[in-house]
N, C-alpha and C positions, 0 to 999 in steps of 0.2 A: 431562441430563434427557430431553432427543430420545431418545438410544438403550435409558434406560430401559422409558418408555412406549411405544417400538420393540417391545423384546423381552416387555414384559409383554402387549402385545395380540398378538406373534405369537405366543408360547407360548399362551397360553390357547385363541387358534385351534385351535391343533394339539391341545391339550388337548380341547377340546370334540369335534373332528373323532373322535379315536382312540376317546372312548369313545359319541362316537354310534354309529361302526360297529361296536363290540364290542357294544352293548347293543342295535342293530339285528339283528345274527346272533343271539344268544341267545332274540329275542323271535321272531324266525323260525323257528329250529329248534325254540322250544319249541314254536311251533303246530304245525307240522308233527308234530313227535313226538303232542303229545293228539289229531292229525287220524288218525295212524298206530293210537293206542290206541283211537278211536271206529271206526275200520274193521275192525280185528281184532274189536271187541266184536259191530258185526253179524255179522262173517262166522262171530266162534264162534256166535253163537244161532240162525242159518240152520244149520250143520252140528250143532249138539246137536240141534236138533229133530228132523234125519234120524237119527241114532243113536237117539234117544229111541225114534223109530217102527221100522226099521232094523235095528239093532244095528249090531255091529261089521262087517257086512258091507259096511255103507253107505258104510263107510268107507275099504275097500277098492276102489271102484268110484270113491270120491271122486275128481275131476282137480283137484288145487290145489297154488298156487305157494306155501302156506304149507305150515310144516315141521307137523304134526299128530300128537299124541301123545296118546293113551287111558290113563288112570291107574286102575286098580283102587281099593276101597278102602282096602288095608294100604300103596300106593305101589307095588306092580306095577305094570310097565309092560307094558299088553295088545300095544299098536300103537303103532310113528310110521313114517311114510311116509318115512324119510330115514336109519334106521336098524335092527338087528336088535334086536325087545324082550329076546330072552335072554340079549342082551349088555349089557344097558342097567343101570345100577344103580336101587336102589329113588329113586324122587323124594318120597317123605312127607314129607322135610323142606325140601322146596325153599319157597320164599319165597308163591310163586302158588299149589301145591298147598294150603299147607296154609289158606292162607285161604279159599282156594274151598271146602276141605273144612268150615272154618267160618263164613264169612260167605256163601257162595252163588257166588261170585268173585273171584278176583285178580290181581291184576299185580305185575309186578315189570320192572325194567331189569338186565342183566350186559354188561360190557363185554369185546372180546375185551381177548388180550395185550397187542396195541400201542396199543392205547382208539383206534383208528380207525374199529372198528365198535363197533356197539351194538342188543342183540334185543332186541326186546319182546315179552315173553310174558304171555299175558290165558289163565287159567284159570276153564271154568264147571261147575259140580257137575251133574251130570244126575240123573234123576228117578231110576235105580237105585244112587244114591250113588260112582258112578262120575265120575273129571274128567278132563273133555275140556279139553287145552292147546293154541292155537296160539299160533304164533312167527313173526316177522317180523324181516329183519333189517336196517338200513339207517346210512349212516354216523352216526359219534359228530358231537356240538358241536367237535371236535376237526379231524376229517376235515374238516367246513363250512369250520371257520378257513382250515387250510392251503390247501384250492382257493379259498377267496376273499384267497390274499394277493397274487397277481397281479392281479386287477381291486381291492382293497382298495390297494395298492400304486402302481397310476398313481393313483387316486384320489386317497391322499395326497401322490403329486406333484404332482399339477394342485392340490389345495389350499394347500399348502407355497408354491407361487410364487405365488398369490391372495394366498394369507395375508401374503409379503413385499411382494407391493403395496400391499395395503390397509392394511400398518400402519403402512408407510413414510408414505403419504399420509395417511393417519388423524394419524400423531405430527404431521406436519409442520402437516396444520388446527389441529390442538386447541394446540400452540405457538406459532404463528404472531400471533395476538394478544397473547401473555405477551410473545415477543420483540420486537413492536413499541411496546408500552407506553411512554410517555413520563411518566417517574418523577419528571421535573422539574414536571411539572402532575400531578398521579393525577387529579386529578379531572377533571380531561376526555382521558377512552381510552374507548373503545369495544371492551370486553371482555366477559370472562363473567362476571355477575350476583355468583356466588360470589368475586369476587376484589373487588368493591367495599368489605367493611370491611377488608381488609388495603391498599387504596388510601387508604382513608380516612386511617389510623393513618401510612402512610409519609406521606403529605399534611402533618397532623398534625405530624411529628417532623424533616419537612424545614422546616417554619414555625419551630418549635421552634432547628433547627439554625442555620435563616439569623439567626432571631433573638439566641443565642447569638453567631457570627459576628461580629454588627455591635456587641453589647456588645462583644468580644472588641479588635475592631478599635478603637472607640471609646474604651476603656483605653488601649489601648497608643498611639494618638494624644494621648488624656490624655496618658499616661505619658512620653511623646517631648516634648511640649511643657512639660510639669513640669521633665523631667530637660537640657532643654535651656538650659530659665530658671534652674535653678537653677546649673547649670556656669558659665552667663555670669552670674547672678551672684555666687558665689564666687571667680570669675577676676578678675569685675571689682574686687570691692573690692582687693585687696592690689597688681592692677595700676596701679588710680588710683594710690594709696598712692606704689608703685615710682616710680610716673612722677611723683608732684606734686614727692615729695623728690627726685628726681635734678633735674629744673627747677630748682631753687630751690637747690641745689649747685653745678648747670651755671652759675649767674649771677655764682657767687663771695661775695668778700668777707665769708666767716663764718670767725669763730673756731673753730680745731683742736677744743674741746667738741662745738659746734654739727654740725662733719662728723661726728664719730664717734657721737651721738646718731642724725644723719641715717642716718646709712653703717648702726647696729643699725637700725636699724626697715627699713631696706632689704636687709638681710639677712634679718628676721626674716619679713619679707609673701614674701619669697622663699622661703625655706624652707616656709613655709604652701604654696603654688602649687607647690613640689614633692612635698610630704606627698600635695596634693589630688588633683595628676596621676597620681602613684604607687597612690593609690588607687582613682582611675578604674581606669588598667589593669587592678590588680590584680582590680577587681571585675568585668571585664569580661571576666579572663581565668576567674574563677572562673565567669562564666553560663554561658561557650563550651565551657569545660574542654578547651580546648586547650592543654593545660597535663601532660606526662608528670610525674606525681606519682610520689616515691618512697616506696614503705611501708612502716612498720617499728613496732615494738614502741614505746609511747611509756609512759615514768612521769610519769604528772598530777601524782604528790605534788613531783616534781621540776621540772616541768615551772613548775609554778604558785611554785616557789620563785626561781626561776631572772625570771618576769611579778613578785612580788612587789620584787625584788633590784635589777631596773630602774626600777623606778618609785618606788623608796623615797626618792630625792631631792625628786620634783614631792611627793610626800606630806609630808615635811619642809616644805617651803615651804606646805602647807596645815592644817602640824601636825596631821598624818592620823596613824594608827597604822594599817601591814599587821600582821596576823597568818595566819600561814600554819598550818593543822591538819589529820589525818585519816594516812591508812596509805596505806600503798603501792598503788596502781592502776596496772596497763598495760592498754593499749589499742591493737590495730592501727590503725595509722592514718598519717595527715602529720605529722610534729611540727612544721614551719614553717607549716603551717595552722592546726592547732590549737593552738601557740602563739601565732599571732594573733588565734586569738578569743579566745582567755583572756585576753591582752594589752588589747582592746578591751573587753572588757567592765570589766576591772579600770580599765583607763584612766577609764574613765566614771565608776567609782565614787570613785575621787579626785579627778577635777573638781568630780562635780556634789554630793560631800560637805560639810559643816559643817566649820565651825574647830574643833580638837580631835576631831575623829570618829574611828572608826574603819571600817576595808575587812579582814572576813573572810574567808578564803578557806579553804574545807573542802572537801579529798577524799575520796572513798567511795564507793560502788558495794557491791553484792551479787553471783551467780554470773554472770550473766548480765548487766548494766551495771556501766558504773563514771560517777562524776560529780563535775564540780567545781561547786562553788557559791562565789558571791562575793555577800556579804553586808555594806549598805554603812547609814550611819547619816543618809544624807544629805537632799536633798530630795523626793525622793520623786517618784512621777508619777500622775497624773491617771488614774483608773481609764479614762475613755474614750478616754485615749490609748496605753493599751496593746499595743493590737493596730497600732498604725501605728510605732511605735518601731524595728523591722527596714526601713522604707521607706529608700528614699535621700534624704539632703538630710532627711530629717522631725527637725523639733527642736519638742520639748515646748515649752520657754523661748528663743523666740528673742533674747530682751535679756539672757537669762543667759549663752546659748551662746559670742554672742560674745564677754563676757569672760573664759570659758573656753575659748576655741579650738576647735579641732578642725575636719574638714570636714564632718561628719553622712555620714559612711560607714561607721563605724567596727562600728555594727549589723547592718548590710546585709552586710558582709562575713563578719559571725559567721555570718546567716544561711545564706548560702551555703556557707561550710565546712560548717553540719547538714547541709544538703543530701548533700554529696558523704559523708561520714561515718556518714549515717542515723541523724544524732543527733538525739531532743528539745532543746525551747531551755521551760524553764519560766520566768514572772516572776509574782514575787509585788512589791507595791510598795503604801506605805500614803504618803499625801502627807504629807509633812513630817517624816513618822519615819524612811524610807530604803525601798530596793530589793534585793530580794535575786531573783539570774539562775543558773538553774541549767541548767547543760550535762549531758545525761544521754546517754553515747555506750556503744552496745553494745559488749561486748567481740569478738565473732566479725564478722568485716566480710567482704562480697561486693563487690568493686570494680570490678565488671560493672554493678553494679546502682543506680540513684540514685531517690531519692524524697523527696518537700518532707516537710521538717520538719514535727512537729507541734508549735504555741506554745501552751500552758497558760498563761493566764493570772492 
């Protein structure tokens, strides 16, 4: 910005400089020139008046340093003092003649060849319709230039290095406060007038920002002490669990029944605590995406047959029906990813289902998406908890969850695969009649490029 308002205040110096002196020579030579045409006008009217009385004789006797020429009335030339009249061509048509032959008097300007000079000639008609012309010769606007380009020339060097001091010091005054600003307070600098509502507004929006901030910060302290309570308690139950039955193992004296009940259920809180660990990572490696993904062409319709095909046992034991429908869809993308959210979402919908239900699943898509939907008959969720269902650890029904299992990750993870896929996550869900979660993933993918999902609710 300095070197800007540098170069804009010295140009315009030099700017203003160049054409003061052009437009000072011009208003010069123009006086001089009308000083030139008022001095010939006397001196013709002093020498017509002698020719008047005179004649041509007068004229002849005349001692003058003007060039003087006698015009008859057809444009004969009688006399000029500076050359022979019988060599001279007619002048009727010259510029000055013929005005003076109709208005009383004339002038006119001709420049020579190299427009270095320049004559003025002032024609006056005399009383026996005769015109007496004199001519004066003296340099052009042109001549003036050239001999003033050496005093014009220091002149514009001695301004030229004015001009780089003063705009250098100029830039540096008039920045000098902007630079010093202290953007952390705007409101107390001591600037120029005109910078105070643009102080005002940064003022304004750094209030704005620090406020944002401290929500910002305050979340994610929420968020740290939520997801830290919740780990410790998911680890803790299946831990007690571990630990009360190995006690009580450790002591003896139980029936070969008795261990092998104990020994499952200490298998089973194990398996859980490795589900749940598994699932930390896994969601911790999806926020970081430190994770080299490989990408490839994936078919949903298969994809979803493949989620259906695994889980047809837990569905069995729920008396669920999967049905799997829809056409063939690929989509770039992770298929270990995106088979886990389809995996999770579906997982849900066979827990949180009805005895006898059914778990829809339909692929489809248009030119530009393709989508699975999983559409379930089950319990349905509470419209104002919809929008918290992708949280970590968040369970609608915590008394239901835990007889159906799971760690409350299993959303949070879907989420995060939209993320990296720039896929929508829609849910529609009516309480008590079921939910239906639709994954809506573009088919052209940028893997450069990541953006939070959008959830319709």
């Amino acid at each position: 910005m300095r070197k800007k308002i540098f170069l804009t205040t010295f140009l315009t110096a030099l700017f203003v400089l160049l054409f003061s002196l052009v437009m000072s020579a011009m208003i010069l030579f123009r006086f001089f020139e009308e000083r030139s045409e008022d001095e010939l006008k006397q001196e013709s009217e002093a020498i017509a008046s002698g020719t008047d009385e005179y004649g041509i004789g007068y004229l002849t006797r005349l001692k003058s340093e003007r060039r003087i020429t006698l015009i008859d009335t057809d444009g004969t030339v009688l006399y000029d003092n500076e050359a022979d009249p019988a060599e001279m061509e007619n002048h009727k048509d010259r510029t000055e003649v013929k005005e003076a032959f109709s208005n009383g008097s004339g002038t006119s300007i001709r420049y020579s060849n190299t427009m270095t000079e320049e004559t003025i000639y002032y024609a006056l008609k005399l009383k026996d319709g005769q015109v007496l012309r004199i001519a004066a010769t003296q340099d052009s606007i042109y001549a003036w230039l050239i001999k003033l380009l050496i005093p014009a020339g220091c002149i514009f060097g001695i301004a030229v290095c004015g001009s780089l001091i003063i705009s250098s010091k100029l830039s540096r005054s008039i920045l000098t406060p902007i630079n010093n600003l202290n953007l952390d307070d705007p409101e107390n600098n001591d600037t120029y007038e005109e910078l105070h509502p643009l102080l005002e507004r940064i003022s304004t929006q750094n209030k704005m920002i620090r406020s944002q901030e401290r929500e910002e910060s305050e979340k994610r302290e929420k968020f740290r002490r939520e997801f830290t309570a919740n780990v410790s308690h998911e680890l803790k139950t299946p831990l007690t669990s571990i630990s009360g039955f190995a006690e009580l193992m450790k002591q003896g004296g139980m029936d070969e029944e008795t261990v092998i009940d104990f020994s499952t259920t200490i298998y089973d809180e194990s398996q859980r605590l490795i589900t749940l660990v598994n699932d930390i990572i896994r969601l911790s490696s999806l926020e970081d995406r430190d994770i080299q993904y490989e990408w490839e062409n994936v078919n949903l319709l298969g994809l979803s047959r493949d989620v259906a095909s695994r889980l047809q046992s837990a569905a069995d034991r729920k008396r669920v029906k999967i049905l799997v429908i829809g056409r063939e869809q690929n989509v770039y993308g992770i298929w270990d990813l995106i088979y886990e959210m389809v995996y999770n979402v579906c997982d849900n919908a066979v827990k949180y289902n009805k005895e006898n239900g059914a778990v829809t699943i339909t692929v489809g898509g248009d030119e530009k998406t393709a989508s699975v939907s999983v559409e379930d008959t089950g319990i349905g969720i509470p419209k104002e908890d919809i929008d918290r269902i992708f949280e970590r650890f968040y369970r609608v029904d915590k008394s239901h969850s835990k007889a159906v299992g799971g760690t409350g990750l299993g959303l949070s993870i879907v989420k995060h695969g939209a993320i990296i896929h720039h896929a929508h996550i829609h849910v529609h869900s009516t309480l008590g009649q079921g939910t239906e979660i639709v994954l809506e993933f573009p088919k052209k993918q940028d893997e450069t490029r990541f953006s939070t999902p959008e959830t319709d609710a």
